[in-house]
C-alpha positions as CSV (number, residue, x, y, z in Angstrom):
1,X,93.4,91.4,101.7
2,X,97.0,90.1,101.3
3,X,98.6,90.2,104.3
4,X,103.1,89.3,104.6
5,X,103.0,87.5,107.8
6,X,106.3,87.4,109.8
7,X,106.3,84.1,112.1
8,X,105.9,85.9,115.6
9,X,102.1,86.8,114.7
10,X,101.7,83.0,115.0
11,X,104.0,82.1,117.4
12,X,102.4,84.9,119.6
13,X,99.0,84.6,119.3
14,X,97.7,80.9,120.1
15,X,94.6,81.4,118.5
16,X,95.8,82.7,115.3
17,X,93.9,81.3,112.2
18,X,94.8,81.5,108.5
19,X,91.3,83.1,107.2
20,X,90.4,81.8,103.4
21,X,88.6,85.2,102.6
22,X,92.9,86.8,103.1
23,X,96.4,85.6,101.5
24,X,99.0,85.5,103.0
25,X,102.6,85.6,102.0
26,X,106.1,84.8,103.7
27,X,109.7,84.2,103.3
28,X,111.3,80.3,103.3
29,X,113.0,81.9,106.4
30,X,110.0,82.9,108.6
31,X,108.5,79.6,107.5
32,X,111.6,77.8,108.9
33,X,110.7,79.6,112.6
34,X,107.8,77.7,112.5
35,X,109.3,75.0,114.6
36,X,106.1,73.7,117.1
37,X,103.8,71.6,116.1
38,X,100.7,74.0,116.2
39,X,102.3,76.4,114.0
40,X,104.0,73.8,111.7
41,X,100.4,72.3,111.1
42,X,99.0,75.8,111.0
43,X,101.6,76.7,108.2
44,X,101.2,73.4,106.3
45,X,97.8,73.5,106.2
46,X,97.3,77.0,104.8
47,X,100.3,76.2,102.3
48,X,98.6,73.1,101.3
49,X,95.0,75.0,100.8
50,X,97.0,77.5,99.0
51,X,95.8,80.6,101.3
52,X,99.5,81.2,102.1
53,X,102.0,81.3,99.7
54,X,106.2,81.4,100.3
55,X,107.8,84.0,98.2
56,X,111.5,85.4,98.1
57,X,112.3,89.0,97.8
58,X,114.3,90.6,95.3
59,X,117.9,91.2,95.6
60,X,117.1,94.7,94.9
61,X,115.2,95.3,97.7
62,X,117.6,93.3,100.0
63,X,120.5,95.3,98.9
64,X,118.1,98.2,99.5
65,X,117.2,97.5,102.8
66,X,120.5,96.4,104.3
67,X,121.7,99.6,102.9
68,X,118.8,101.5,105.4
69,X,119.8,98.8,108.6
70,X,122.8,100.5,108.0
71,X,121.9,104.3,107.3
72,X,119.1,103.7,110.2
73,X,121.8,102.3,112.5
74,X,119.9,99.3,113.4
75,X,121.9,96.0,114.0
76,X,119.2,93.5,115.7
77,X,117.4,92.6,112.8
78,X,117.7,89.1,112.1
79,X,117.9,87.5,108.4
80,X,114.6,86.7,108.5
81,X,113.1,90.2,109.4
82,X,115.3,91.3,106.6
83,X,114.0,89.4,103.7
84,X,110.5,90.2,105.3
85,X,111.1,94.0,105.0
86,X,112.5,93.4,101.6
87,X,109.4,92.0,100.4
88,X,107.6,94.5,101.7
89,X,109.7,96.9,99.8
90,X,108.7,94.7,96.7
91,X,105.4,95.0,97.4
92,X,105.2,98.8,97.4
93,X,107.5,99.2,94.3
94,X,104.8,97.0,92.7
95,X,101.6,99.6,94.6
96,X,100.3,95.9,95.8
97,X,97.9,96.7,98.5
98,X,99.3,95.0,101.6
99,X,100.1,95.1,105.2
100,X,102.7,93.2,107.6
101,X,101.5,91.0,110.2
102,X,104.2,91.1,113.3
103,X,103.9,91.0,117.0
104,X,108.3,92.1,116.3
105,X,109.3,95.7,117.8
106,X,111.9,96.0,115.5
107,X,110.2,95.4,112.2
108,X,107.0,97.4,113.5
109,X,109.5,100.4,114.1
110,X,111.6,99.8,110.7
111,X,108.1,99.9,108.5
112,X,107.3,103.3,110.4
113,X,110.4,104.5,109.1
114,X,109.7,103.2,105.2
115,X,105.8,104.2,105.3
116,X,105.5,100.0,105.3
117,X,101.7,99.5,107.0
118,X,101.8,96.9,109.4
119,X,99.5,95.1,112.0
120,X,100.2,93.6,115.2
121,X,98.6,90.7,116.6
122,X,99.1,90.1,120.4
123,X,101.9,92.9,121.7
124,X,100.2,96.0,120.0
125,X,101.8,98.7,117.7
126,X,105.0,100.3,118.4
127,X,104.1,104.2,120.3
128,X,107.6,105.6,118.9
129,X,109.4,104.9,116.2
130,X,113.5,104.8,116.4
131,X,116.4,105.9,114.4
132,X,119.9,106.0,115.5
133,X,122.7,108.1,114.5
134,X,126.3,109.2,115.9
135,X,127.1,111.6,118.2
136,X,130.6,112.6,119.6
137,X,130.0,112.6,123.7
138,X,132.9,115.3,123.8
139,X,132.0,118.2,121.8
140,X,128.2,117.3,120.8
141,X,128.5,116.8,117.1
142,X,126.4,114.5,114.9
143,X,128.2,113.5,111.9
144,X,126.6,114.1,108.4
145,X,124.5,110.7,107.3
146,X,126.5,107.8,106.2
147,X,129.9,109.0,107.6
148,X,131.8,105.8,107.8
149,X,134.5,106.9,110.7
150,X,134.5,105.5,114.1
151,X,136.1,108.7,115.7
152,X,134.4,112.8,115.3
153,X,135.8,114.5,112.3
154,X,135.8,118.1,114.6
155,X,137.8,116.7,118.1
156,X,138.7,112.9,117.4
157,X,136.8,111.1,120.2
158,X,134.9,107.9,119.5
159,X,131.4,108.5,118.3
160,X,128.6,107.1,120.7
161,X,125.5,105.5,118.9
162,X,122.8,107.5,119.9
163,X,118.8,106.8,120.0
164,X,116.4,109.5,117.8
165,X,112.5,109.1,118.9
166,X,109.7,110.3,117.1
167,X,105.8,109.4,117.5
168,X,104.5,106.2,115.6
């Protein structure tokens, strides 16, 4: 199986082990989280037996997926999960057979969203996944998708960011 392994499915689970019979795959950003020494030697060694490999994503699917943070309305996605999801957006442009490692919240709800399979280590899956949009706490209006303005279009208050929950 490949797996794309995001570095908090390591960094969470202390006995995580790099299985020969799997590849893995990972951005040189999630590689650079692997600061302590159990999951540097972890990271090395499974580089160095060539059973994970370091891989960037295209700046197709970076452009692509910054464009859905944005749409989505999320903002606490760091670099790193970003060229992670990116990947993974590779990965299904090219039907590769995968699934995303992660122990992350906000990665685990962002693949709901983008049909991106994913498995958790430690925390478990996410129960609901989130969207956000904008909604004017005056007169109740949502905004059509990608309106840009800060203020509602029907009675000019500021538009609140506003959590949307469905099941995961």
């Amino acid at each position: 199986m490949l797996y794309l392994l995001d570095s908090s499915a390591v960094l969470n689970d202390f006995s995580f082990q790099f299985s020969s019979r799997n590849k893995y795959i990972t951005t040189s950003l999630a590689v650079d989280e692997f600061r302590d020494m159990r999951s540097r030697h972890l990271m090395e060694n499974a580089l160095n037996h060539r059973i994970l490999r370091i891989q960037e994503p295209s700046k197709e699917s970076l452009k692509s997926i910054n464009g859905l943070i944005r749409e989505k309305g999320f903002s606490k996605l760091s670099e790193t999960d970003i060229t992670l999801l990116a990947l993974a957006l590779d990965f299904q442009k090219e039907k590769k057979k995968f699934s995303l490692i992660t122990d992350d919240y906000s990665i685990q709800n962002f693949c709901s969203l983008l049909g991106i399979p994913f498995e958790s280590v430690i925390r478990g899956k996410i129960k609901q996944t989130i969207s956000f949009s904008l909604k004017c706490p005056a007169c109740g209006k949502t905004p059509a998708k990608g309106f840009k303005a800060r203020k509602c279009p029907i009675c000019g208050s500021p538009l609140k960011r506003v959590k949307c929950f469905t099941m995961g």
